[in-house]
N, C-alpha and C positions, 0 to 999 in steps of 0.2 A: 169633663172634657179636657180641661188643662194635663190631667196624668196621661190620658189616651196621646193628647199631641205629645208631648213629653215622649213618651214611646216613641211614639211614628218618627218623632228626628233623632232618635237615639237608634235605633235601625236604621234609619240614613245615614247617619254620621258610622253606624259598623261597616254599610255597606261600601262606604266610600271608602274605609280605611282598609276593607280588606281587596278592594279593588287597585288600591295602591299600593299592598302592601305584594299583591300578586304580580304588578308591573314593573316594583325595585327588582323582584324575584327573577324576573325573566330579564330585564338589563342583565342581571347579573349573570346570568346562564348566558347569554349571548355570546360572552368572549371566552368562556370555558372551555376546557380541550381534556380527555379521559386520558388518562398516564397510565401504563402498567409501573407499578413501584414493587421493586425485590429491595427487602432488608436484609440485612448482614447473616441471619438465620438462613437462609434462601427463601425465606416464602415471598409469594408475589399476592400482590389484588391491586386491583382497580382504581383510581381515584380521579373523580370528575373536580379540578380545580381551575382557575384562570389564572392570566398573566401573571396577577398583581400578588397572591398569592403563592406562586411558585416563586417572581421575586422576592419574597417574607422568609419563605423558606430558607432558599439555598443563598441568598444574598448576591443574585446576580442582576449586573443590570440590562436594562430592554434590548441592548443591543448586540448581548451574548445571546439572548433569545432569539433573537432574530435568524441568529446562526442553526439553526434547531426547527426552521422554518423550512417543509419541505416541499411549501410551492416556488421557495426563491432557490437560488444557485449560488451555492459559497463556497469557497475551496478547503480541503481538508485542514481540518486544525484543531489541535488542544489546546485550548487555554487553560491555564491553572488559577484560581480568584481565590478569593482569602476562605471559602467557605465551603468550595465546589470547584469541580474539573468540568470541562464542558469537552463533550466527542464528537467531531464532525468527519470522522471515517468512513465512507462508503456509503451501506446502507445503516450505519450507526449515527444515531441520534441521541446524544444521552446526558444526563450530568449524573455526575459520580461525587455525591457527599460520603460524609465519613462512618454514615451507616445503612443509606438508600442508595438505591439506582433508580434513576427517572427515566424511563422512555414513551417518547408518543407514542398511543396503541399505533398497532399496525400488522396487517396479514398480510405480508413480506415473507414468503418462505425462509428467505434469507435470516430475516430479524426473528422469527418465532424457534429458529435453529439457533442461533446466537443467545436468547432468552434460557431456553434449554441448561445451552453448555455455562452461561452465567450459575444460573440456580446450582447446577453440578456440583461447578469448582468451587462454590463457596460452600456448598453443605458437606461436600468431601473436606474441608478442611476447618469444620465447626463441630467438636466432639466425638472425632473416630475412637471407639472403642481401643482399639490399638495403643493411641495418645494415654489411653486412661490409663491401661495397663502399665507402659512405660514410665506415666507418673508416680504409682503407687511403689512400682521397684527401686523409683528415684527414691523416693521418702523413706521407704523399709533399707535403705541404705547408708540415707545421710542415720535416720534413728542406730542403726547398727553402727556405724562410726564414730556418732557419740556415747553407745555404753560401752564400747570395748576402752578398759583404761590405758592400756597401750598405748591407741589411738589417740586417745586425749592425751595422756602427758605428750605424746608426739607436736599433737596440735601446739598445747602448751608451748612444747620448747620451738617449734615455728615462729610462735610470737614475741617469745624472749629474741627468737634469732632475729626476728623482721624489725624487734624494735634496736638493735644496735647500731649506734652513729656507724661504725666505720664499712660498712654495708654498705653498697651501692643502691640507689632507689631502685633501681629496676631489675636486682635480685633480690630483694626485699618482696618485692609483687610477684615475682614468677614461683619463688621459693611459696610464700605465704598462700598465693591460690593453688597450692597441688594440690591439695585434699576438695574443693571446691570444683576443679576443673574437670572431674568428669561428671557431675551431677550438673553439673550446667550444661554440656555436651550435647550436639543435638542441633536437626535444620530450624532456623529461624525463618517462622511463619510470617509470612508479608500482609501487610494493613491492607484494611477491607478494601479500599479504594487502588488500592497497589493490584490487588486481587481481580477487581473487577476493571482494572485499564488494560490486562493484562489478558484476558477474557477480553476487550474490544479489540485488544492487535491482533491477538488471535485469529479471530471470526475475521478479520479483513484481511489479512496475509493466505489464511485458508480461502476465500474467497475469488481475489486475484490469482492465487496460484493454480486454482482448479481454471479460471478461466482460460490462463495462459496456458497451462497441458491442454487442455480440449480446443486452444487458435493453432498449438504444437502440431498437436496429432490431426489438423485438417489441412495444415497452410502447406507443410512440406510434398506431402505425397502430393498435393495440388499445384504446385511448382513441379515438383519433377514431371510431374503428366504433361503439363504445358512447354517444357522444353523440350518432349516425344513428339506433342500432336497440336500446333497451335492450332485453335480454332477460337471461332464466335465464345462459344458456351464456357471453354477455359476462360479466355479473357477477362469476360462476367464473373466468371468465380474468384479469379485469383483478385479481380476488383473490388469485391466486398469482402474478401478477407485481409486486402490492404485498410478498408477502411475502418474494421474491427481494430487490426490491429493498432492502431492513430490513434481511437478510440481510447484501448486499453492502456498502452503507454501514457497517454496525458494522463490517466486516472490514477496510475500508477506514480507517476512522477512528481502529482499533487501528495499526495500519503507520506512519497520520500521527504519532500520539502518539510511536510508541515512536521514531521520526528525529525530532522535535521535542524527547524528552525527552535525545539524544543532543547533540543540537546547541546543550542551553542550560548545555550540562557540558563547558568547557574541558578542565578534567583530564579528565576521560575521553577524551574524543577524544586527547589528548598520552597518554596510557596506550596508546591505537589502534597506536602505529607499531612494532612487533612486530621489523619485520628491523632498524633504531639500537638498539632494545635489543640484539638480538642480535650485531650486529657492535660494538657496542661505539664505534658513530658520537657516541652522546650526549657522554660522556667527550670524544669531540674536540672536537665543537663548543662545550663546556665549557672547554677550555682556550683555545681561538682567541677565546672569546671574551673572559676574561680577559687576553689577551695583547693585544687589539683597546685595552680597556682602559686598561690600563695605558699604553699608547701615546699613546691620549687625553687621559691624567693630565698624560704627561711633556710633551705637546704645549699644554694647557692651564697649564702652570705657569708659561710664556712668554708667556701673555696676560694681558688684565683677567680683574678677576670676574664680568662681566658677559658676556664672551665664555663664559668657562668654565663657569657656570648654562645659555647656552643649551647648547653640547653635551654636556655630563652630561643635559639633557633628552630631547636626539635620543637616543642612544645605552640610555638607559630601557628603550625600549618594546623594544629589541631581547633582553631579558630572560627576555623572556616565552615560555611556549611556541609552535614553528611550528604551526600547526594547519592554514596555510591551503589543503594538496592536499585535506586530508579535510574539511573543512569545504566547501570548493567542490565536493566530488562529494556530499556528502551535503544541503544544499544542491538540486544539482541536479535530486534523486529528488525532495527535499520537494516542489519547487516541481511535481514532475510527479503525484506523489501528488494534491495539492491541487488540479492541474486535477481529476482524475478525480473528485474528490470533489465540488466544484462543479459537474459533471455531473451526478452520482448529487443533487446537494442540487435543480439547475433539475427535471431528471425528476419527484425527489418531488415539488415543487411543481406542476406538470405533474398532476401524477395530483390533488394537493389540490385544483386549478383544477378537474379535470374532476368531482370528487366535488362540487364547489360546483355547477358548472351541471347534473349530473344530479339534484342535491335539487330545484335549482329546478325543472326540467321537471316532476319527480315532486310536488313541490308545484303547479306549474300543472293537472295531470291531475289531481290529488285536488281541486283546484278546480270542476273541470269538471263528476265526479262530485258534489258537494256541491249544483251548480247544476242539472243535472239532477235529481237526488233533491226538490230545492223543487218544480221543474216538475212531476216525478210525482207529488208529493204535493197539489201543489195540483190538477190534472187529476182525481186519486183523490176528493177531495173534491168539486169541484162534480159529478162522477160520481154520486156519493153521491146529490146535493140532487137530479140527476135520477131515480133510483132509487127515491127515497123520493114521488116524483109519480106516477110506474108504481104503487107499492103501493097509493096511495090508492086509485085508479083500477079495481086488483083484489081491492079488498075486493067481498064478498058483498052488498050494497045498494042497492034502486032508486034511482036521479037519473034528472035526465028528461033528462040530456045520454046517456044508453043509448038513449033511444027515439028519440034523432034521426037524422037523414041522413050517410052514410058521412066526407062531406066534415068532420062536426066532431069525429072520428075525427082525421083526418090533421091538422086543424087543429091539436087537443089533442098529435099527437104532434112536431109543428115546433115550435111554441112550446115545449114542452118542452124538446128540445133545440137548438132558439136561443140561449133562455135561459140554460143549461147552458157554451154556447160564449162568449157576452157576458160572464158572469160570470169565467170562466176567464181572457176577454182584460183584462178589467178587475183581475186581479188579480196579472197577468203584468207590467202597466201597473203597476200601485200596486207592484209591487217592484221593476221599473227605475227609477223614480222617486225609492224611498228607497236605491239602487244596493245592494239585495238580490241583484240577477239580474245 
């Protein structure tokens, strides 16, 4: 009996554990969110992960997340963090490490197109056949270069020449890398992350731009219709493509901002370059560049002071961080941003233009009516002065002008209104005259 219970609370105590172990489960799935991830390879899949776990990854904290949050409303921006780039472009969502892209799933025609041209550009420039080819010509080259002895004793005597004191340092290097410089020759391929922000401006400059030719190609011909034909139905139209365009500006002018507010922040952009951190390139070029240095010093201490002031000067700026791949691609969106928005700014004015000349017309028309209205009123009047000559006329009382001949009948009714018409032109007159009418 005692083995049997023994059992019976030993299945009780699985059933609880795995009751519990089924409810951490589901905590845990609660705050989960399915990423599509493209590696630097281009492949993509799937990955159901949570917050806390994506902050482990990329090393971002809760409230770059936040950013990336597409029930809330954040304005455009990249941030650059010591381990990731975070995209908050349009319909981009993403963080850019230095061998992943993370984006929320999403069937967003927009983002499944963007997805696409991401995978593209980075497996177009991971392994093209092409590359291979030009490698191996490189190599069959430098190899041909070192067995021709020519070549070599040449090289040789480069080295005797690059090591002679009275050589300038910087024909020592130009002289010394000839044979060098064209095996090195050739575009230099930009880091995965360079790669894929570059693919985000993209997809967002293409995006805006298509919007703004298709607000193009509707707003104007739709203006000029309404300065032909105002009516009800224009008005409505050219009303919702004023508020398009409001629309599209603001969205546009966030994008501007947030590469402008990028581009006036040296350290950030030197923060940008994800794969030197990564491989641990800074450190080199940190010490080449002390060793460059020092070189300088020992080469300077053989000259005046005045030599040596200027290159301690040259050598300065080389101090500084390189920014200039990411600066020149980011850069080249700005300048593209800013047509489109110089678009969207001639348009609005386009539409201000046309809202001026339809006041005017409508101010010309309300004139028109104004002047007619005088003309009826004045008609309405001498109307009157005739009217009140018929009443006398049908009052109940003998004159001897009843007992006459038919003719001073008709007489009494022209004069009347003669009268009537004289008076009207004469006062038609008196108000062009004081340019009344």
């Amino acid at each position: 009996m005692s083995s049997k219970n023994h059992k019976s609370i030993d299945e009780e105590l699985g059933k609880v554990t795995a009751v519990q172990l089924h409810a951490q489960q589901r905590r845990k799935c609660i705050g989960n969110r399915v990423w599509l991830v493209v590696s630097e390879l281009g492949e993509s899949h799937f990955e159901e992960v949570g917050k806390q776990s994506i902050m482990r990854t990329t090393g971002l904290p809760a409230r770059d997340l936040r950013i990336l949050d597409p029930m809330l409303s954040y304005p455009s921006t990249i941030l650059g963090r010591e381990r990731a780039i975070v995209i908050n472009l349009e319909h981009i969502k993403a963080i850019i490490t230095a061998k992943e892209v993370w984006m929320a799933n999403s069937t967003n025609p927009l983002v499944v197109e963007f997805i696409e041209d991401l995978k593209h550009r980075i497996s177009s420039t991971n392994g093209v056949p092409a590359n291979e080819n030009a490698d191996t010509d490189m190599k069959n080259a430098v190899e041909a270069t070192c067995a021709s002895p020519s070549l070599h004793s040449h090289h040789s005597w480069s080295q005797n020449f690059n090591a002679s004191p009275d050589m300038p340092n910087t024909e020592k290097n130009s002289r010394g890398n000839m044979m060098v410089a064209p095996v090195a020759a050739g575009p230099k391929l930009l880091p995965f992350e360079f790669r894929a922000l570059e693919a985000c401006l993209e997809s967002t400059c293409r995006c805006l731009e298509s919007e703004t030719q298709a607000l193009e190609q509707e707003a104007y011909p739709a203006l000029d219709e309404l300065t032909s034909e105002i009516s009800t139905l224009n008005l409505e139209h050219i009303r919702q493509i004023k508020s398009h365009l409001v629309t599209v500006s603001a969205r546009v002018q966030k994008v501007r901002d947030g590469l402008e507010y990028v581009l006036d922040d040296d350290n950030d952009m030197a923060g940008m370059y994800l794969t030197e951190k990564l491989d641990g390139q800074l450190m080199d070029q940190t010490s080449q560049r002390e060793e460059l240095y020092n070189e300088a010093l020992e080469v300077d201490d053989e000259r005046s002071e005045e030599t040596k002031s200027d290159h301690n000067s040259e050598i300065s700026p080389c101090l500084k961080p390189n920014i200039e791949e990411l600066e020149m691609l980011l850069e080249a969106y700005f300048s593209q941003i800013d047509g489109i928005s110089r678009k969207l700014f001639h348009m609005n004015e386009y539409v201000d233009d046309t809202e001026d000349c339809i006041n005017i017309m409508l101010d010309e028309k309300r004139n028109q009516l104004l002047k007619m209205g005088v003309m009826f009123s004045t008609a309405n009047m001498i109307l009157n002065a005739g009217i009140v000559v018929v009443g006398l006329f049908g009052m109940n009382i003998g004159i001897s002008l009843f007992d006459g001949q038919p003719v001073q009948f008709w007489e009494t009714v022209f004069g009347t209104v003669g009268g009537c018409v004289a008076l009207y032109l004469i006062a038609v007159g008196w108000g062009r005259k004081k340019s009344l009418l």
